[in-house]
C-alpha positions in Angstrom: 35.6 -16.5 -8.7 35.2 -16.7 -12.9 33.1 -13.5 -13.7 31.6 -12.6 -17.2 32.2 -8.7 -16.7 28.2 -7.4 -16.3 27.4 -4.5 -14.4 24.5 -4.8 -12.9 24.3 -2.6 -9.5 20.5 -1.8 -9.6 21.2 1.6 -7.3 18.7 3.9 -6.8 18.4 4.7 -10.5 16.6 1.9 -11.2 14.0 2.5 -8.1 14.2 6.0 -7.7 10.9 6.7 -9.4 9.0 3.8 -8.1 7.3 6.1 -5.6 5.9 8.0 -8.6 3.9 4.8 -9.6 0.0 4.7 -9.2 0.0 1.4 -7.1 2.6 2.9 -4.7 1.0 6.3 -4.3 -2.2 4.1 -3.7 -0.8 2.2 -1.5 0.5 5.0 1.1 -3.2 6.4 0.8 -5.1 3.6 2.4 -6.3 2.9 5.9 -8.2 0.3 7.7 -10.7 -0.5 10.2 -9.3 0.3 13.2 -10.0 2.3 16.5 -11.5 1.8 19.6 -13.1 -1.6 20.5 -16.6 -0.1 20.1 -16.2 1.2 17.0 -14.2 -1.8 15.5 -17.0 -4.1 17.1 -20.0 -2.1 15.0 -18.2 -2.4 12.0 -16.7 1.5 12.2 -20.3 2.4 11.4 -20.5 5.7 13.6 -20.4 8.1 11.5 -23.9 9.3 13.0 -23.4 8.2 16.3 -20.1 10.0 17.9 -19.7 9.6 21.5 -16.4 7.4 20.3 -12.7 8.3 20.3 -12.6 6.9 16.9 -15.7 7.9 15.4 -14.7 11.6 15.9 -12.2 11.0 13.3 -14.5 9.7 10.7 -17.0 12.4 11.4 -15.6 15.5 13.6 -19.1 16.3 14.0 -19.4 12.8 16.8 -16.9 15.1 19.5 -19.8 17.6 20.1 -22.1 14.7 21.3 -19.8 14.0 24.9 -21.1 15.8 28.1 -18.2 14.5 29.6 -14.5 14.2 29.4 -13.0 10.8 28.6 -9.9 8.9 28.9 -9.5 5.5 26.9 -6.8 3.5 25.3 -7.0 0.2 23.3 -4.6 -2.5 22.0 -4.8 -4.9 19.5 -3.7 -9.0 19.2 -3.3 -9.2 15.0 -3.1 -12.8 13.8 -2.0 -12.8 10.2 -2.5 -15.3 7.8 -1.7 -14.7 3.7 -2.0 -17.4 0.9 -0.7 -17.2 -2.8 -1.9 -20.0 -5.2 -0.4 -23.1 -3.4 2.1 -22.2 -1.4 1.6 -22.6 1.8 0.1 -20.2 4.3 2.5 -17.6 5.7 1.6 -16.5 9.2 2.6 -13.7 11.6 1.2 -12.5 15.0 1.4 -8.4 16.1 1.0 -6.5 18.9 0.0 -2.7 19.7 -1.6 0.2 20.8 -3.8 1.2 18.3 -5.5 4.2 19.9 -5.4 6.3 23.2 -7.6 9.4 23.2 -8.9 12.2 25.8 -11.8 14.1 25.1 -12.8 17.4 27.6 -16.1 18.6 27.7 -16.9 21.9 29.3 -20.8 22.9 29.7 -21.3 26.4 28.9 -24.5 28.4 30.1 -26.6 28.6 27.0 -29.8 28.3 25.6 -28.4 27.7 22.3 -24.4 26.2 22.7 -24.8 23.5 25.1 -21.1 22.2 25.2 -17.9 22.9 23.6 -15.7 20.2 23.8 -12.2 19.4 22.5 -9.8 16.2 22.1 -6.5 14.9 21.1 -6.1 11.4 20.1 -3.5 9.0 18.7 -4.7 6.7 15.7 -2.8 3.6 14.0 -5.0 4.2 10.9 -3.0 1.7 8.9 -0.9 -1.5 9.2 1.1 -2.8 6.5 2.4 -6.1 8.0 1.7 -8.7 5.1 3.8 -11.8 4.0 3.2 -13.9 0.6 5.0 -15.9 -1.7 4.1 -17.3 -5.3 5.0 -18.7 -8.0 3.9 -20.2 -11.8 4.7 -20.7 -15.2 5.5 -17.6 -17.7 4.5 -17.4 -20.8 6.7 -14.2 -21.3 9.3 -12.9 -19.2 10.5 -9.5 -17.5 13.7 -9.3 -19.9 11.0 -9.1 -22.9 9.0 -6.6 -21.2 12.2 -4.8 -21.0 13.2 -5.1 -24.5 9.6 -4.3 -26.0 9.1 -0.8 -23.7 12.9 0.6 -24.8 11.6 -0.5 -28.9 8.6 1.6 -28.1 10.6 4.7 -26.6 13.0 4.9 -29.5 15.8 2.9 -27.8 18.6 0.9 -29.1 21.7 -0.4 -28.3 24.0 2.6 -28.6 21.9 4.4 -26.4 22.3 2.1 -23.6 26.3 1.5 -23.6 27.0 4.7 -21.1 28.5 3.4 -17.6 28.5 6.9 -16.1 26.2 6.9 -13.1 27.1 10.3 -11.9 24.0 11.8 -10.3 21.5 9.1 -11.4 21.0 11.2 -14.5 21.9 9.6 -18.2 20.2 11.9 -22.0 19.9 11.0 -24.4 18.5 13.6 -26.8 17.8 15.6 -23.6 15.4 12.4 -22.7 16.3 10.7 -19.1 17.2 7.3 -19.8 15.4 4.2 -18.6 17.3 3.1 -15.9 16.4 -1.1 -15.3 17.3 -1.2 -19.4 20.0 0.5 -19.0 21.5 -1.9 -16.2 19.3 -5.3 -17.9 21.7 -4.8 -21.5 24.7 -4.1 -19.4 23.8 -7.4 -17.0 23.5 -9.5 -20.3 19.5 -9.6 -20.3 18.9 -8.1 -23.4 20.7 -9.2 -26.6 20.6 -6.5 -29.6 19.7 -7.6 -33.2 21.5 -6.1 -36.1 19.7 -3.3 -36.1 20.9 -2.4 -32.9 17.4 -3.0 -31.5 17.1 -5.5 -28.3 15.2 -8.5 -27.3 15.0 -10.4 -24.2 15.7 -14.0 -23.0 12.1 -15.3 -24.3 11.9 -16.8 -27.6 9.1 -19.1 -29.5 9.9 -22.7 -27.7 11.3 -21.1 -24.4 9.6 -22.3 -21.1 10.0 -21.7 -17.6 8.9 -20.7 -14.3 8.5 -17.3 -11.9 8.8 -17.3 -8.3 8.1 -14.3 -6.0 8.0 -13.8 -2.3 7.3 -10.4 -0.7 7.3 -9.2 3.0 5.6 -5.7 4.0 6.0 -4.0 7.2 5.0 -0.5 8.5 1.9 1.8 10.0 0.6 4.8 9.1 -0.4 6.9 12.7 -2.8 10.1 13.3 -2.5 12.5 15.6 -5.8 14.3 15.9 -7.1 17.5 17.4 -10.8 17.5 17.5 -12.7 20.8 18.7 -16.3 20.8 18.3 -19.6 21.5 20.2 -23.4 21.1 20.7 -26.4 23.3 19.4 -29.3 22.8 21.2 -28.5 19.1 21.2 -30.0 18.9 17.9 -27.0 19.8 16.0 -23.5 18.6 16.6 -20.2 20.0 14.8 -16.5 19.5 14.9 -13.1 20.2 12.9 -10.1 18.0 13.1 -6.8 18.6 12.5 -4.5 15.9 11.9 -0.6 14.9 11.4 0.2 11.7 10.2 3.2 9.4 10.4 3.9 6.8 8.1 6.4 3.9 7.9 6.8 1.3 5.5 9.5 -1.3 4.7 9.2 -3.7 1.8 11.4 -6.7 0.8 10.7 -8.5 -2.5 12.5 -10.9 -4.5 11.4 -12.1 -7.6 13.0 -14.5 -10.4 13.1 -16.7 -13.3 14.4 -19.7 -14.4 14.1 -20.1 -18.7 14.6 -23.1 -20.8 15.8 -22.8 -24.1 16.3 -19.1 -23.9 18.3 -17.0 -26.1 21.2 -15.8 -23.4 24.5 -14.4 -24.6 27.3 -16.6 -26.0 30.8 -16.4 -24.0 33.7 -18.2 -23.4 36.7 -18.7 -20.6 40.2 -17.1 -21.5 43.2 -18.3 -20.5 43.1 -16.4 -16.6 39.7 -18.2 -16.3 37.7 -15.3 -16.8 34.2 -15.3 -18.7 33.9 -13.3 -21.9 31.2 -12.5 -23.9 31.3 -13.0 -27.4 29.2 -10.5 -28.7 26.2 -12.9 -30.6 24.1 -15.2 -29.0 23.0 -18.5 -28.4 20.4 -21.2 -27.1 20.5 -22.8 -23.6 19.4 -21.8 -19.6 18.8 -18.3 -18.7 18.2 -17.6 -14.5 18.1 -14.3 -12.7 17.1 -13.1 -9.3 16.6 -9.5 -8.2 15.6 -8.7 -4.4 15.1 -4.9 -3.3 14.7 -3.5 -0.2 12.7 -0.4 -0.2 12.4 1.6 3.1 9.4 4.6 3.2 9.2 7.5 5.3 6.7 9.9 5.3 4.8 12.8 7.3 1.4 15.0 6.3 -1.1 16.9 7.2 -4.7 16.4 6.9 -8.2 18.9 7.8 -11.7 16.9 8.4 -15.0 18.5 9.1 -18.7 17.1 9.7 -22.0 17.6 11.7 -24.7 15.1 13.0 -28.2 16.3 12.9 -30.7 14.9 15.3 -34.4 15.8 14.3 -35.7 13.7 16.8 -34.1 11.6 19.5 -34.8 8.3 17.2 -32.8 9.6 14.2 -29.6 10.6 13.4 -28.0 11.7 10.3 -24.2 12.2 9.8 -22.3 14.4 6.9 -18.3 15.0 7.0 -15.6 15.0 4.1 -11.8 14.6 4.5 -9.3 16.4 2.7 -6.6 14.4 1.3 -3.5 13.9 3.0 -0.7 15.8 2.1 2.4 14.0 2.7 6.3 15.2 2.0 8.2 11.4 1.3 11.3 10.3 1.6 12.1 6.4 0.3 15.3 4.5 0.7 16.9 1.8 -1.8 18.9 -1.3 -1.2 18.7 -3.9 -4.4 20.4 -7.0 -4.8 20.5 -9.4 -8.1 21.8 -12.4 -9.0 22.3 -13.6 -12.9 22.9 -17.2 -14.0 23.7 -18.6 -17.7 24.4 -21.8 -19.2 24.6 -22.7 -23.3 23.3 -25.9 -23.9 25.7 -28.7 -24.2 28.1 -27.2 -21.6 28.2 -28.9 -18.2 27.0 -27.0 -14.8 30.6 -26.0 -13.8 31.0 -23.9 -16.6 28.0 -21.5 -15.9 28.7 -18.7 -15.4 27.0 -16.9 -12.0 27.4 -13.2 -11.2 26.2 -11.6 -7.6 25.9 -7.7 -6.8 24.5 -5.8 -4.6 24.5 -1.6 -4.0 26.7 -1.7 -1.2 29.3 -3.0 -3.5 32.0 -0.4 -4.9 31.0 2.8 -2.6 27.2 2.4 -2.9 24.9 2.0 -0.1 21.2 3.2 0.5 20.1 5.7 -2.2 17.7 8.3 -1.3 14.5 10.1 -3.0 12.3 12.5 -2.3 8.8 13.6 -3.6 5.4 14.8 -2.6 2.0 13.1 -2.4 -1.9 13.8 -2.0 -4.1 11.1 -0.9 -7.6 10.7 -2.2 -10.8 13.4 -0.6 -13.4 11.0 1.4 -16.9 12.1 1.8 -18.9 10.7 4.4 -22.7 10.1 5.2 -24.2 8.5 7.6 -27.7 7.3 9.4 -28.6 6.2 12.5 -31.9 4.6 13.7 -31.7 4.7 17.7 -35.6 3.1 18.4 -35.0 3.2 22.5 -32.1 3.1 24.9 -32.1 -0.8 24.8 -30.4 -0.9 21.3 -29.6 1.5 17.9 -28.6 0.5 14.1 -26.3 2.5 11.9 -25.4 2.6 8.3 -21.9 4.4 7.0 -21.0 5.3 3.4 -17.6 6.2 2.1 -17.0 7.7 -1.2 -12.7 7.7 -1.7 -11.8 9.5 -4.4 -8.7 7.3 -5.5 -8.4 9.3 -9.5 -7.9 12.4 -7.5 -4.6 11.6 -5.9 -1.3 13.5 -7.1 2.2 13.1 -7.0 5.1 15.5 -7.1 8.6 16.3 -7.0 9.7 17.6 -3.2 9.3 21.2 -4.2 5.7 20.1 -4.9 5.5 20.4 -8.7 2.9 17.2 -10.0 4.4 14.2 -12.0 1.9 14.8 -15.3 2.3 11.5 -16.1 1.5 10.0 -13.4 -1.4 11.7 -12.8 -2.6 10.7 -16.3 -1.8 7.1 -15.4 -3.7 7.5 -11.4 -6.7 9.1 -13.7 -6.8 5.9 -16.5 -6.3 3.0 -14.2 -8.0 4.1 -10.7 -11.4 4.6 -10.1 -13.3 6.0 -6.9 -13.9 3.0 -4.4 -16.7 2.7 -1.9 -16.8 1.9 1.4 -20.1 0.2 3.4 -20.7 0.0 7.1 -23.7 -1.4 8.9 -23.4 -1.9 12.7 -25.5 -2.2 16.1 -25.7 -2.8 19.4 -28.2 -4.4 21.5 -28.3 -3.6 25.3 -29.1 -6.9 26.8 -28.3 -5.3 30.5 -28.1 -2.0 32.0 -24.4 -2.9 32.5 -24.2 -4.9 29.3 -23.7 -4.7 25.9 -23.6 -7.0 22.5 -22.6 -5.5 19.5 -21.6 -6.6 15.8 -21.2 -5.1 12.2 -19.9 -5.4 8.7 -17.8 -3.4 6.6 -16.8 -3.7 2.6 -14.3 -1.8 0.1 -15.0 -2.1 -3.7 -11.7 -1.9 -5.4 -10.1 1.1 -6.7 -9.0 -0.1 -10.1 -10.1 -0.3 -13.2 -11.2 -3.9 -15.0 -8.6 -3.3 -17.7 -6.4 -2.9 -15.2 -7.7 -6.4 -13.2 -7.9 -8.2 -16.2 -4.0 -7.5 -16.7 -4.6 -6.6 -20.2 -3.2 -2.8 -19.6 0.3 -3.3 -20.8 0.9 0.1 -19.8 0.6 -0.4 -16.1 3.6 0.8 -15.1 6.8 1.1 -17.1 8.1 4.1 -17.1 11.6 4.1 -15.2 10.4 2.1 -12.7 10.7 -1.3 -11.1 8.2 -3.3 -12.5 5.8 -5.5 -9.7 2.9 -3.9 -8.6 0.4 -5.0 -6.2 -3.4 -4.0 -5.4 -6.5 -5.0 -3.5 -9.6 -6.1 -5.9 -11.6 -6.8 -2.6 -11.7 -5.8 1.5 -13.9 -7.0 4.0 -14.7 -7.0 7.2 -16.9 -9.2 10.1 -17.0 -8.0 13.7 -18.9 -8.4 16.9 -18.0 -7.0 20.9 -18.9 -6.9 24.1 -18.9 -4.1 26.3 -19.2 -3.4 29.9 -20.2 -0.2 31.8 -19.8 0.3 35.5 -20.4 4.0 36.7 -17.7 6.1 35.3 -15.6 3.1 34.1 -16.4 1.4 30.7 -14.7 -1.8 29.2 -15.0 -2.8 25.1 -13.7 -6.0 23.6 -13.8 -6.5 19.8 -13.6 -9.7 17.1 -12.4 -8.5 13.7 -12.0 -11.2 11.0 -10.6 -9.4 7.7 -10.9 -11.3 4.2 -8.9 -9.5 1.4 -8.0 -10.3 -1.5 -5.4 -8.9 -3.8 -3.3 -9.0 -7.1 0.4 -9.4 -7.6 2.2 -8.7 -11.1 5.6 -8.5 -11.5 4.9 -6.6 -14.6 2.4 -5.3 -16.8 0.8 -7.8 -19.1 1.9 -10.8 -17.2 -0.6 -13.8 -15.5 0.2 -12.6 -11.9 -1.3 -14.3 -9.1 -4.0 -14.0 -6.9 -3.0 -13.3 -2.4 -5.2 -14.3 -0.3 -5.7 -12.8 3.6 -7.6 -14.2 6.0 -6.6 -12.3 9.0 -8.1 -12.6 12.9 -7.9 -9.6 15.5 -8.9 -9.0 19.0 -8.7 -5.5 20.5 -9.5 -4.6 24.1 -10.3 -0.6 25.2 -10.2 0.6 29.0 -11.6 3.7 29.2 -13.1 6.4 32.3 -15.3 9.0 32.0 -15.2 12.1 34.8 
């Protein structure tokens, strides 16, 4: 094949510190409603209620209200269904267990400590499964974005000329080197102006278009132990200790195709081979890039709470969360693809280059790092009238500035926790749920359940040109809205119990492939049913 020499294998380097970035960091900290079938169906609004293999691990406190033990497991039917823009609706349909618990409950002979009970439970607290696709016009492009964040560091073209790669590391001016400009002037993406200083493909009078598609897997699990107990059966108390388990693959490709762009000049020597000239000219600049990023991670996490009953119609429900401490470990596989054409020359003679890290001895790059999720406070009300029905309220404060991030030895990335603090805020969750006990056997239940947004409006409004530049691959991707609608039915026969749960889940999100730029609005409008078996003895 005719090459232009580039060299443009986007290892690690170019990744490596993606993890540091406030939308990933925020992204490994969130959960979802999910849990048993009764709690789902209410809305997760038990935060005053316990009595629930799930609700003890919103409120501890909830294990101290069984007087019995209790075996249950659910699974979950997910129907998926994302939108970008117009592009057509990508769809996806999951199945899994999403919680099996046992609770023991042992009386003790007391006046004063009625019960002391204890659990263990397994939690699918998160699922990242998510497909979308986009696309629109630019009025700027990634090259530019490039070009303009090296001017501001100091940058030019000497700087940038190095091919060593040996540990990922490159000074200049004992100063690590931004990697993706680095490997965007030695792909040919960035031209250099006398001064030495570069610019990227978009000029005044360049048009063109931006495609995306991105598809998320993964699950973040809990494994809980609950101990807790009863005082007088007025107050209830509990402690959880929990390790999680996290997973999460992403594949994204994003390019552009530019009209009358200023590309680099070149021409064909006598073997046939594609040589650049050094200056530059006007004609069609196209490049791809897909990664493949791969997340591991494991942490530890410590929850408390109490539910007060002053009287058997009231309830009232306090906990708070730690964060999550997490040790991470991410894996890096990027392809990229670059096309040019000068105006005037015909298709056959543009010039098309195609890498990927597995090429010349690389394969999957690895990083580690460190990570604290945000504290959650809890409180919660319940109104429980008579034994034919009850209503509960839930409110969540998540403290999304107060996350960190770290190298693996656990020392914090000051930067990045100056960026989590400027462009996050705290979001707040809202449950309302209840049940109505149309039989002694019988039960109908339904709730609600909305997430403000964690970040900022100058963030939203994409004005923040500072999103996220800093050595980093440049998309990010955030929720600006999270809902949920549910409603169940649940059976009781003796000892044996049956729950079935409706969740419909409207969220919607923002995708940038870098800071500054139009993005689009994703769209989900997703549809699960969960069923619980459970026995009580």
């Amino acid at each position: 094949m005719k090459k232009l020499y580039i060299s443009l294998l986007l290892s690690c380097a170019v990744l490596m510190v993606s993890a540091q970035r406030t939308f990933d960091v925020l992204k490994m900290s969130e959960t979802e409603l999910s849990g048993t079938s009764r709690y789902m169906s209410m809305g997760g609004a038990f935060g005053a209620l316990g009595g629930d293999a799930s609700a003890i691990n919103i409120n501890p406190g909830g294990i101290g209200v069984y007087r019995s033990s209790d075996i249950s497991a659910t699974m979950n039917l997910n129907f998926l269904s994302t939108k970008s823009g117009d592009f057509q609706n990508l769809t996806d349909t999951k199945f899994y267990f999403n919680n099996v618990s046992y609770v023991g409950s042992m009386k003790i002979n007391s006046d004063f400590f009625k019960y002391f009970n204890w659990g263990f439970s397994f939690n699918r607290i998160k699922s990242f499964n998510r497909r979308y696709q986009g696309g629109y016009n630019v009025a700027n492009s990634l090259t530019n974005i490039i070009a303009d964040n090296l001017t501001r560091g100091g940058w030019i073209e000497n700087d940038l000329r190095s091919n060593s790669w040996d540990d990922n590391v490159y000074y200049r001016k004992d100063e690590t080197a931004p990697w993706i400009g680095i490997l965007a002037y030695q792909s040919y993406l960035l031209n250099p102006d006398s001064d030495g200083y570069l610019h990227g493909l978009f000029k005044e009078g360049t048009t063109g278009n931006a495609k995306f598609c991105v598809d998320e897997k993964g699950h973040t699990d809990e494994y809980n132990i609950t101990l807790g107990g009863n005082f007088k059966n007025v107050l209830y108390w509990g402690v959880n200790f929990g390790i999680t388990d996290l997973r999460y693959n992403i594949d994204q490709y994003y390019d552009e195709d530019l009209y009358n762009a200023e590309i680099t000049d070149y021409y064909v020597d006598e073997e046939g081979n594609y040589i650049a000239t050094g200056n530059t000219t006007q004609g069609y600049g196209g490049f791809g890039l897909e990664s493949y990023q791969e997340t591991r991670g494991t942490g530890y996490n410590f929850k408390m709470g109490v539910i007060l009953k002053p009287i058997n119609q009231l309830r009232i429900g306090a906990a708070f969360h730690t964060p999550t401490y997490y040790d991470m470990k991410d894996l890096y596989k990027v392809y990229s693809e670059v096309n040019l054409l000068p105006d005037g020359l015909p298709e056959n003679q543009m010039f098309y280059d195609y890498h990927e890290t597995g090429d010349e001895g690389y394969d999957y790059d690895e990083y580690r790092y460190t990570i604290k999720t945000p504290w959650r406070f809890i409180g919660s009300l319940a109104v429980v009238p008579s034994n034919m029905g009850l209503i509960s309220f839930d409110y969540e404060y998540v403290g999304a500035n107060t996350m960190r991030c770290g190298d693996e030895d656990g020392y914090n990335y000051f930067d990045t926790e100056y960026k989590i603090k400027e462009q996050l805020q705290p979001s707040h969750i809202f449950r309302i749920g209840g049940e109505l006990r149309a039989t002694p056997n019988f039960s109908l239940r339904a709730g609600y359940s909305y997430q403000t947004s964690p970040v900022k409006d100058v963030v939203k409004e994409a004005i923040n040109d500072d999103v996220d530049v800093e050595n980093a691959y440049y998309a990010y991707q955030y929720d600006k809205s999270n809902q949920y609608i549910t409603a169940g039915l649940g059976y009781k026969y003796r000892n044996f119990y049956l729950d079935a749960a409706y969740v419909h889940q409207t969220r919607t999100s923002q995708y940038h492939a870098y800071p500054g730029e139009q993005g689009e609005e994703v769209k989900d409008n997703n549809n699960k049913v969960a069923l619980t078996v459970g026995f009580r003895f």
